[in-house]
Structure formats: structure tokens, C-alpha cells
C-alpha positions as CSV (number, residue, x, y, z in Angstrom):
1,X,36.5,-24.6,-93.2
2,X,39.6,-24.4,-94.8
3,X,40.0,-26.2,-98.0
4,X,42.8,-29.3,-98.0
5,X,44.4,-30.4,-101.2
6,X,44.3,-34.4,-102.0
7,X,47.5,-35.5,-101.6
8,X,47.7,-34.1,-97.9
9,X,45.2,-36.1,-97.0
10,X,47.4,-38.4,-94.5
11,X,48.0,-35.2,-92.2
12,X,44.3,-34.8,-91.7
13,X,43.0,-38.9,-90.9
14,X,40.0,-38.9,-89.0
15,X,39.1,-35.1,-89.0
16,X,36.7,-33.7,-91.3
17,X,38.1,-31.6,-94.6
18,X,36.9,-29.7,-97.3
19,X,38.0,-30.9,-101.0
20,X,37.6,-28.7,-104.1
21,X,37.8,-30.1,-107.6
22,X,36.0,-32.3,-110.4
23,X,34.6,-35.0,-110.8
24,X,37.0,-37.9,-112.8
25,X,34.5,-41.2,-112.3
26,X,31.1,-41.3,-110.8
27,X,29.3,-44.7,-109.9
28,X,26.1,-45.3,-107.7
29,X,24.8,-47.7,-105.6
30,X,21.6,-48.4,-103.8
31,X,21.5,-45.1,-101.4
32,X,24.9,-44.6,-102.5
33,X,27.6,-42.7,-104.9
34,X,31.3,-42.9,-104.7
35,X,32.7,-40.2,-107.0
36,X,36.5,-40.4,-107.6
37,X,37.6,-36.7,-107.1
38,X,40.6,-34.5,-108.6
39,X,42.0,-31.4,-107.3
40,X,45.4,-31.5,-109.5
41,X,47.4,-32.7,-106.8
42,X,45.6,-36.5,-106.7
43,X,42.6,-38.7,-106.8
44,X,40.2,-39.7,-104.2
45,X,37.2,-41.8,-103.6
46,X,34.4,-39.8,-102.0
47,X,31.2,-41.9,-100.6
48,X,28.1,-40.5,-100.4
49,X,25.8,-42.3,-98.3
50,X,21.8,-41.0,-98.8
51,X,21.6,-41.8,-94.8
52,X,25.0,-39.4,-94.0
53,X,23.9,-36.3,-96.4
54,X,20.8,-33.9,-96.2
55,X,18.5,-34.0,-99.8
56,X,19.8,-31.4,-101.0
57,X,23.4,-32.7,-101.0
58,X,22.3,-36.0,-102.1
59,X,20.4,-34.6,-105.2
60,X,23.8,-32.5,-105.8
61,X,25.8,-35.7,-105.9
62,X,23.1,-37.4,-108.1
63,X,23.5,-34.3,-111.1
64,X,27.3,-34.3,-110.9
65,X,28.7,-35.6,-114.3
66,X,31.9,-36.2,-115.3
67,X,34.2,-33.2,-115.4
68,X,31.9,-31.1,-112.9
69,X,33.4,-29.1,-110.1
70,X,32.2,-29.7,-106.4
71,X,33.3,-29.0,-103.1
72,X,32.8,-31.9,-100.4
73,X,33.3,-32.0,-97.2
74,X,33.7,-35.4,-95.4
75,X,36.0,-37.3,-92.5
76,X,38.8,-38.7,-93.9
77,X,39.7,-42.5,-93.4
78,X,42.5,-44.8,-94.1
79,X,41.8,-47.6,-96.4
80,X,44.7,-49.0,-98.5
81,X,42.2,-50.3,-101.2
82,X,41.1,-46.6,-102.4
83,X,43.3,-44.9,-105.0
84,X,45.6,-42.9,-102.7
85,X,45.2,-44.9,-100.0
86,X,42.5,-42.7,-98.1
87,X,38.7,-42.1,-98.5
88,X,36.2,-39.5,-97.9
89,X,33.0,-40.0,-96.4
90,X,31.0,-37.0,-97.2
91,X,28.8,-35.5,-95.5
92,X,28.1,-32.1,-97.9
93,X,28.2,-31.8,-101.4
94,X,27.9,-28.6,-103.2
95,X,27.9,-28.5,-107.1
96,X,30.1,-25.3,-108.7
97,X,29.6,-26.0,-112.2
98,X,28.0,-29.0,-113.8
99,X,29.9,-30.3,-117.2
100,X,28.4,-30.8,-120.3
101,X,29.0,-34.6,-121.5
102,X,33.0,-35.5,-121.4
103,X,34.1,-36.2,-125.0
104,X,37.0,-38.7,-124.0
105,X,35.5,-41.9,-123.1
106,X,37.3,-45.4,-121.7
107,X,37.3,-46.5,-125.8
108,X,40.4,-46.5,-127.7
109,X,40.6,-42.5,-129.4
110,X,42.9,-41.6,-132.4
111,X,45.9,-39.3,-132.2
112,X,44.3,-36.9,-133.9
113,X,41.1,-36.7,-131.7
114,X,43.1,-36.7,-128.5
115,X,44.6,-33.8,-129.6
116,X,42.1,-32.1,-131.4
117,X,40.6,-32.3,-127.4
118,X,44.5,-31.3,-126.0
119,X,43.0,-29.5,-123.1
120,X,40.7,-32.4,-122.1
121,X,43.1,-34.9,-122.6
122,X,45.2,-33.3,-120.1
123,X,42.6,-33.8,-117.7
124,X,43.1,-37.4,-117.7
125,X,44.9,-39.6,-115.2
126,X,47.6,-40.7,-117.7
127,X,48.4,-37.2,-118.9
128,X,48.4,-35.9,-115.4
129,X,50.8,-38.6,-114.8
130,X,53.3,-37.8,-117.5
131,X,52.7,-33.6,-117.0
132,X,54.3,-34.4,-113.0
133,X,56.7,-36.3,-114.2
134,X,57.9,-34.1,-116.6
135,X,57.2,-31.4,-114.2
136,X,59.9,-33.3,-111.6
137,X,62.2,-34.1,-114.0
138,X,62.6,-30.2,-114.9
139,X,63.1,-29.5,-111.2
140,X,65.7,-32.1,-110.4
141,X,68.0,-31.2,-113.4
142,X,67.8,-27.7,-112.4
143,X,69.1,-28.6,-109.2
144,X,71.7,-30.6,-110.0
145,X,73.3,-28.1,-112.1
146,X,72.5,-25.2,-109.5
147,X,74.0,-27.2,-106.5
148,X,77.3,-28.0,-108.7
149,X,77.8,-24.3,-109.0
150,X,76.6,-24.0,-113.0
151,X,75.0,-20.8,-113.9
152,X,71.7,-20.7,-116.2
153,X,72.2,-19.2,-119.2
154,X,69.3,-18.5,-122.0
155,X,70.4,-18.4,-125.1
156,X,67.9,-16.7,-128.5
157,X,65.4,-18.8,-130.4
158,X,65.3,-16.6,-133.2
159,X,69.2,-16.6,-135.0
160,X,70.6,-15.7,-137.5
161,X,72.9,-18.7,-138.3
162,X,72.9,-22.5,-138.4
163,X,74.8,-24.8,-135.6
164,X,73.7,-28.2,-136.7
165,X,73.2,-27.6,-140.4
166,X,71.5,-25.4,-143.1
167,X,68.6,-28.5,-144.2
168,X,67.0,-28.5,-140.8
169,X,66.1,-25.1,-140.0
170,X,62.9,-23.4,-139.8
171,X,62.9,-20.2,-141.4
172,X,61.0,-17.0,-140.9
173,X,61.4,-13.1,-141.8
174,X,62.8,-10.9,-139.1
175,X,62.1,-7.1,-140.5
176,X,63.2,-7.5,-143.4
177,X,66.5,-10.2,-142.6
178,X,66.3,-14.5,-142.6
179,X,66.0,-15.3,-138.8
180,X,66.0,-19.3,-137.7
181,X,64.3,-20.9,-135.0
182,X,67.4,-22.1,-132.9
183,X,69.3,-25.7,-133.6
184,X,70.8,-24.9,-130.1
185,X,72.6,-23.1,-127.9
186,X,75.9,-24.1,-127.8
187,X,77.3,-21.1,-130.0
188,X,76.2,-18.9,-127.3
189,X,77.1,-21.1,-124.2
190,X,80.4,-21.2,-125.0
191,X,80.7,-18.0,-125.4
192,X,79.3,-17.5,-122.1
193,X,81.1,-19.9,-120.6
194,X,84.5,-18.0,-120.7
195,X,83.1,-15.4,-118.7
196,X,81.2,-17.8,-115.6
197,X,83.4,-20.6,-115.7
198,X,80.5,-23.2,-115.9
199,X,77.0,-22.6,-117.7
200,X,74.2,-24.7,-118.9
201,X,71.1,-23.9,-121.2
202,X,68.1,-25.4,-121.2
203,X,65.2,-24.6,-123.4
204,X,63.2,-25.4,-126.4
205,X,65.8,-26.6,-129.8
206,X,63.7,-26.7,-133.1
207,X,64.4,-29.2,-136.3
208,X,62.8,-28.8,-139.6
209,X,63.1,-32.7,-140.0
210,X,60.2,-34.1,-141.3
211,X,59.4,-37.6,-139.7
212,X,56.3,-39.5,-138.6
213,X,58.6,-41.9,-136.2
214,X,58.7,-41.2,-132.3
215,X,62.0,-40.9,-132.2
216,X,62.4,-37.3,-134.2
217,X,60.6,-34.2,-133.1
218,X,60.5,-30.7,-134.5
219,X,60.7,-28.7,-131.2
220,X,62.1,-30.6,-128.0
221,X,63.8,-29.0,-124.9
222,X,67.3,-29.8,-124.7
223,X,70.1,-29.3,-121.8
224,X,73.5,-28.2,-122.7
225,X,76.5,-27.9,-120.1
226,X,79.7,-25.7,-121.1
227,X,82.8,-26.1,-119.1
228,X,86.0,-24.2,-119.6
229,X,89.1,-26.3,-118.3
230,X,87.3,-29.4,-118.5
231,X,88.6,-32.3,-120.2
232,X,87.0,-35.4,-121.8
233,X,86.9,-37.5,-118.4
234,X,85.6,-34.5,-116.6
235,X,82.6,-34.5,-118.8
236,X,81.8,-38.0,-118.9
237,X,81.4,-37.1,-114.3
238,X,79.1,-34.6,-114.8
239,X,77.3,-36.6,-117.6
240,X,77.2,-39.7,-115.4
241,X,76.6,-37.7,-112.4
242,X,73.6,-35.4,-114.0
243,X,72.0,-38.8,-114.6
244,X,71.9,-40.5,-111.5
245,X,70.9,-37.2,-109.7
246,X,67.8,-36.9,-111.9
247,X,66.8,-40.2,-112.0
248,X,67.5,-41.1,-108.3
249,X,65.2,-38.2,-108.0
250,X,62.3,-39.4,-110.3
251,X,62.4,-43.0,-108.4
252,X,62.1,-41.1,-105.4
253,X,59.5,-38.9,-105.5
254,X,57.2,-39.6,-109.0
255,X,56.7,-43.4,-108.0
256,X,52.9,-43.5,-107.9
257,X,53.1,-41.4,-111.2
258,X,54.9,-44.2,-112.8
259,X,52.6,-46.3,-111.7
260,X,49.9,-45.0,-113.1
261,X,51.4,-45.3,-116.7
262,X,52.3,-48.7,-116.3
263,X,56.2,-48.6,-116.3
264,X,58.5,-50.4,-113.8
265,X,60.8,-48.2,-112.1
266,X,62.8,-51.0,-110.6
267,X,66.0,-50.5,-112.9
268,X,65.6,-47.0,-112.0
269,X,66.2,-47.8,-108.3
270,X,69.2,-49.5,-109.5
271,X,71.1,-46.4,-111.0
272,X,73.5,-45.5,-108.5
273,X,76.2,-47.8,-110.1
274,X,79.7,-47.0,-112.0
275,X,78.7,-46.1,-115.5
276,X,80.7,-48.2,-118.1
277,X,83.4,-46.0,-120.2
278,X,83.8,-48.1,-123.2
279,X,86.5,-47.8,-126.2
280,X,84.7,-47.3,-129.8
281,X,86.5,-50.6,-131.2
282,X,85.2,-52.8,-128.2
283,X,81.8,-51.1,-128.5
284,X,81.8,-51.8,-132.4
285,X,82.6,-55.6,-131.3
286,X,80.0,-55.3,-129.1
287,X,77.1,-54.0,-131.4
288,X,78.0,-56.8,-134.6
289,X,77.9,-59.6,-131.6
290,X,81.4,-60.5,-131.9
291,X,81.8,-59.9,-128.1
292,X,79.6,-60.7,-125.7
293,X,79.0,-58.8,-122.2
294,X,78.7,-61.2,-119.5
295,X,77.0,-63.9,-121.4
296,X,75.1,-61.3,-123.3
297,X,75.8,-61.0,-127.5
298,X,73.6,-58.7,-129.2
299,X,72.8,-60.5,-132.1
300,X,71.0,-63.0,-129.9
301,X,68.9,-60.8,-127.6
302,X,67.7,-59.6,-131.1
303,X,66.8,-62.5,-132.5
304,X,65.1,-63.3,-129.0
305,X,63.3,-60.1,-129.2
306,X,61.6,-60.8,-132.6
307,X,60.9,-64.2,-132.0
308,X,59.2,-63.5,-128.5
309,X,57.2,-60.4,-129.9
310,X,56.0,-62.7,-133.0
311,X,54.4,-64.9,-130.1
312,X,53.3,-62.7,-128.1
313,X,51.5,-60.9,-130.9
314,X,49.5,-64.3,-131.8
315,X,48.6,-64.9,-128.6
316,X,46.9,-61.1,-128.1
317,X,45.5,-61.5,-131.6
318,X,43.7,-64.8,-130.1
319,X,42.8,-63.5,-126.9
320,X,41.4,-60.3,-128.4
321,X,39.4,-62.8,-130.8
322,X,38.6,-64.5,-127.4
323,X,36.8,-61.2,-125.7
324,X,35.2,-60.0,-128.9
325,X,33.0,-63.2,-129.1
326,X,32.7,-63.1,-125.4
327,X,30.9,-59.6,-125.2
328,X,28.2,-60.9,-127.9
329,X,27.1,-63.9,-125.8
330,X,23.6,-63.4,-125.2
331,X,23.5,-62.7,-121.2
332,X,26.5,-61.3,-120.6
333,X,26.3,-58.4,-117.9
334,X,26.6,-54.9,-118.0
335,X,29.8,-54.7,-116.0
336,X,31.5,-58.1,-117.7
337,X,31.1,-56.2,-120.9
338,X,32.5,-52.8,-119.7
339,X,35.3,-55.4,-118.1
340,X,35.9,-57.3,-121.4
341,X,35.9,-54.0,-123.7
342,X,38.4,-52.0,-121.8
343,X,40.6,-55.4,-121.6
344,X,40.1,-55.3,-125.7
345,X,41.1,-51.9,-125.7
346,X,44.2,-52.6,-124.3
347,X,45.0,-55.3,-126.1
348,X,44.9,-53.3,-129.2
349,X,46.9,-50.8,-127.8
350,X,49.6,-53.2,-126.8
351,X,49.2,-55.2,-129.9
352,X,50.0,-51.8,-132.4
353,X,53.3,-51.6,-130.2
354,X,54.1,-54.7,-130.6
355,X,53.7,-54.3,-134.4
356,X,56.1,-51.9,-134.4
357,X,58.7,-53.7,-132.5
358,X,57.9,-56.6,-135.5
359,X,58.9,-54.2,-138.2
360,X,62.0,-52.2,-136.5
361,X,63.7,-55.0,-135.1
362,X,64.3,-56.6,-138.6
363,X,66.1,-53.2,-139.0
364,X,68.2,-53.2,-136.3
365,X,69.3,-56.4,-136.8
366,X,70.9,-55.7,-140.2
367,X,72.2,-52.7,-139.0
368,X,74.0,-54.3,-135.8
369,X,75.2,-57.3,-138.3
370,X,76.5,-54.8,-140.9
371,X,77.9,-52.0,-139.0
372,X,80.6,-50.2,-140.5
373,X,83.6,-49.2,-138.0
374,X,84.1,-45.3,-138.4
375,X,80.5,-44.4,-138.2
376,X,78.5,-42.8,-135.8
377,X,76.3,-45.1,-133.6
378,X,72.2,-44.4,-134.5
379,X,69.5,-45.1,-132.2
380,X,69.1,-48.9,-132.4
381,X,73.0,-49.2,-131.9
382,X,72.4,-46.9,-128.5
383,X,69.8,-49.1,-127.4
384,X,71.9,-52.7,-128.1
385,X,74.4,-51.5,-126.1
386,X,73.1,-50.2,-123.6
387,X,70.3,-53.6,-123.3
388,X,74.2,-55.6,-123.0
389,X,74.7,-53.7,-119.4
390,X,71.4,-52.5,-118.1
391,X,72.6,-49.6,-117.3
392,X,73.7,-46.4,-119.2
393,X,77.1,-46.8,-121.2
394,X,79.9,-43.9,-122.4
395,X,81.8,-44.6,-125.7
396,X,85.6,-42.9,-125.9
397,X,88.1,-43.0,-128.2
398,X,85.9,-42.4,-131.4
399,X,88.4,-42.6,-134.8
């Protein structure tokens, strides 16, 4: 029998398949297991009914642990309940490899752990979610540019000279001579891109800027166009156009991805509208709330913002509280504990975000109020600008 991947499941409804992959969840019943299956390509709830399976598959199913490669075979049904939207009732099970015990439980790990464990980690349905997406997002920017007539160019890692400035470089010994891990490309795309007309690079850009924040990383992957005869208006199309050719894309095709990581693609859907071009003195208005943008002032959503994460951190604080006390009633069931914990678990998660928002926002607010017209807008200023429209801005006529 030939072996069907998960997420082709809909082609093959009511005939019998073969599945090949591990085992992400297990639970049992009376007579009954219902292992949710992986292959790589999606998730799948497999039934194992005792009255549909010989005793040998049966006691196969019963020794699978988490992690543990099988092969079923099983009809495949529709039910819009399951994860996926389809389910296997199996009728063989065949252990491969039975895993030791899974180190990454439903509990709340540290950064560290998870990546002391990087290649487990991976394995779960989060990471999976953000390795496709990333995966997509690669693809679609490729195509853009290769559809719009650019040509891919790679440019070196190792250098021997500085684009963005001597303090951020990572240095090593090349045989003898100072080599650099590259700051980017552009030196080498522009050179290139008096010969083809239009190039891009993309590829991995290193930093030797030492920060604990998420919003600066040492090596990052970074795309960088060149045009010859191109002039400032030109490049602000292909920016806006890149854009909403990628993220048309991502709505398109990675929406049970995003799903799975909890994010709301709905402003995503809503791309496909003119970018606003705004001038630098209109922008600087803009940011220090001395003009609002259809009602909107900046100063204000701020202060919003930290007054509505300040509640909403008291109330998670008490309903974390709450479920704590909850789980050590004398009682309480199995599965209302599980239930409560993970719902903890969560709440903690959310809670060290919100945190975060507490102390940044204080930040941004002073540096909005206080901006200084000639300087460069930082990452806060991006992100109050761009909260005024909903929609990714463009800033011209910089003094």
C-alpha cells in the first residue's frame, strides 16, 4: 500500500491509507486509543478501536510513547472536529522505533532548556508552525523578485572591509589576514548591479551587537534589491509591492500555521491597499502627537496601551491566583487539573509579555514626546506610526 502524507488526506476520504510518522499525543479509552500522528506535513487523530484491530496491533498501539514512529493504516473520514479536519480509523498498527520518555512536557520550560533540546523542540507543533512559515515566506520573496525580472546574486560572508561600521563586526583570522563576518551585501550588489540591470541578495548578515532585547540579533537573513536607473519613487513600488506580494502570500497559504501560534491574520488579509508616502516633518508631527491621523494621536494610544496592559496584568495576576488555589482543592480530577495547569501556564506566559509591554512603553512614550526633528526614527517611532494607519507607512523627504 502506498504511503499518503497527512495533509493529502482530503483526496483520499473514505478509502483506506497508509500513514508514516510519530507519535505527538497519545490518550486511551476503554478498548480505545486515539494517538494524534505527525508525518511533517500535519497532524491527525488516529482511533484505535480493540474491536477494529488484531492483538497484536492493539498491543503495538498500547507501547507507543510519545515521539515513537509507527505506520497505520486506517479509512479516512471527514470530521470537522479532529485537528485537520479528517480522522483515521485504523485498522493496523506497526511500531518502527519506540522513544525513550519525551523531555519537553506541556509545563512552562526556560529558554535555555528549549534550546539546550533545539532538535526536540523543533518537533513540536508551535516550532513546526513557525519553521513553515518561515519556510513560505522564503519562497514567496524569491518569487516576487524572480517574476519582476531581478537576478539572485550571493555576495561573501567572510570580507575584508566594513559596510555598516568598524564596532559591530565579528572578526576572525583568514591565513594570516583580518577577515569579517559580512554587515551586508550591498557593496557587492551594486557592483553587480551595473552589469544585470536589477539584482537582489538574500542571505545571512552578522552584528557583533551585544543585546539581550528581541529586537537585535547577531546573525539574521536580510534581502537587499539594487536597481540601476531607479529613482526614489521607483523604490518605494517595489518596496510596497515586495510587501503585499509576500504577505498576500502568507495569508494565503500558511493560515492554519498562523493559527496554530495564536496570531490573527485578519490585517494581513487587508494589505492590498495604497501604502501611505509620508513627508519627514508630517511624520515628526505625527510621532510627538501634534497631529492626529483620522482621529488617531499617538500620544494617546500610548497612554491607552499602558493603562490597559496595567489592568490586564491585575486581572491575570488574580486569575492565576484563582487556578493555583483551584488545583489544591481536595477532589479535584485528573483532567480539571491538567485543564487548570496548562491554563496557568499560559497565563504566565502571557503575563511575562505583558510585563514587558509595562516597562517599554514608558520608553516610548518619552521618546515620541521628546523627539528631536533631524534624527533617525528608532523602533518604537516605526511602530507609532505605523499603529496611526494600520498599515505599513514610507517616510520621504528626510533633512
Amino acid at each position: 500500500m502506498t504511503t499518503v502524507y497527512i495533509k493529502d488526506l482530503a483526496k483520499h476520504e473514505g478509502q483506506e491509507v497508509q500513514l508514516q510518522g510519530w507519535v505527538y499525543n497519545k490518550r486511551s479509552g476503554k478498548g480505545l486509543f486515539f494517538i494524534v500522528l505527525r508525518d511533517g506535513y500535519g497532524y491527525a487523530q488516529c482511533v484505535v478501536d480493540e474491536k477494529n484491530v488484531s492483538a497484536e496491533s492493539f498491543e503495538a498501539a498500547k507501547n507507543l510513547s510519545q515521539e515513537s514512529s509507527c505506520s497505520l493504516i486506517g479509512k479516512v473520514v471527514k470530521d470537522e472536529r479532529q485537528i485537520g479536519g479528517y480522522e483515521i480509523q485504523v485498522t493496523s498498527v506497526e511500531a518502527i522505533s519506540i522513544a525513550e520518555e519525551f523531555p519537553i512536557s506541556k509545563k512552562e520550560h526556560g529558554v535555555d532548556f528549549l534550546m539546550d533540546e533545539r532538535h526536540l523542540w523543533l518537533r513540536t507543533q508551535r516550532q513546526w508552525a513557525i519553521m513553515r512559515i518561515r519556510n513560505r515566506m522564503i519562497m514567496a520573496i524569491h518569487n516576487f523578485f524572480q517574476q519582476n525580472d531581478f537576478v539572485q546574486m550571493d555576495s561573501p560572508i567572510f570580507t575584508g572591509n566594513a559596510v555598516e561600521g568598524t564596532s559591530t563586526l565579528f572578526e576572525t583570522d583568514f591565513y594570516g589576514q583580518p577577515a569579517y563576518l559580512s554587515q551586508s551585501g550591498q557593496l557587492y550588489g551594486e557592483a553587480m548591479a551595473m552589469a544585470f540591470g536589477k539584482i537582489y541578495t538574500f542571505g545571512p548578515t552578522f552584528r557583533a551587537e551585544k543585546s539581550k532585547t528581541r529586537r537585535h540579533l547577531s546573525e539574521f537573513w536580510m534581502i537587499e534589491p539594487e536597481m540601476a536607473f531607479h529613482d526614489l519613487d521607483m523604490n518605494m513600488d517595489v518596496i510596497e509591492a515586495m510587501l503585499k506580494s509576500v504577505v498576500t502570500d502568507l495569508a494565503t497559504n500558511c493560515e492554519a500555521e498562523f493559527k496554530i501560534i495564536g496570531r490573527d491574520i485578519s490585517i494581513l488579509k487587508n494589505i492590498n491597499r495604497p501604502f501611505p508616502r509620508i513627508a519627514y516633518d508630517d511624520a515628526v508631527d505625527m510621532i510627538q502627537g501634534k497631529k492626529d491621523v483620522d482621529g488617531k494621536n499617538s500620544i494617546a494610544l500610548l497612554e491607552g496601551d499602558l493603562k490597559n496592559v496595567r489592568e490586564r496584568i491585575s486581572a491575570v495576576k488574580k486569575e492565576t491566583e484563582e487556578r493555583e488555589a483551584k488545583i489544591k482543592e481536595p477532589g479535584m480530577k485528573k483532567g480539571e487539573i491538567a485543564f487548570n495547569q496548562n491554563k496557568i501556564d499560559a497565563l504566565k506566559n502571557e503575563l511575562k509579555e505583558l510585563e514587558e509591554d509595562e516597562r517599554n512603553i514608558p520608553g516610548w512614550l518619552n521618546s515620541a514626546r521628546n523627539f528631536e526633528r533631524g534624527n533617525d526614527f528608532g523602533g518604537s517611532d516605526e511602530t507609532v506610526l505605523t499603529r496611526l494607519f494600520d498599515i505599513p507607512i514610507m517616510v520621504y523627504n528626510w533633512p
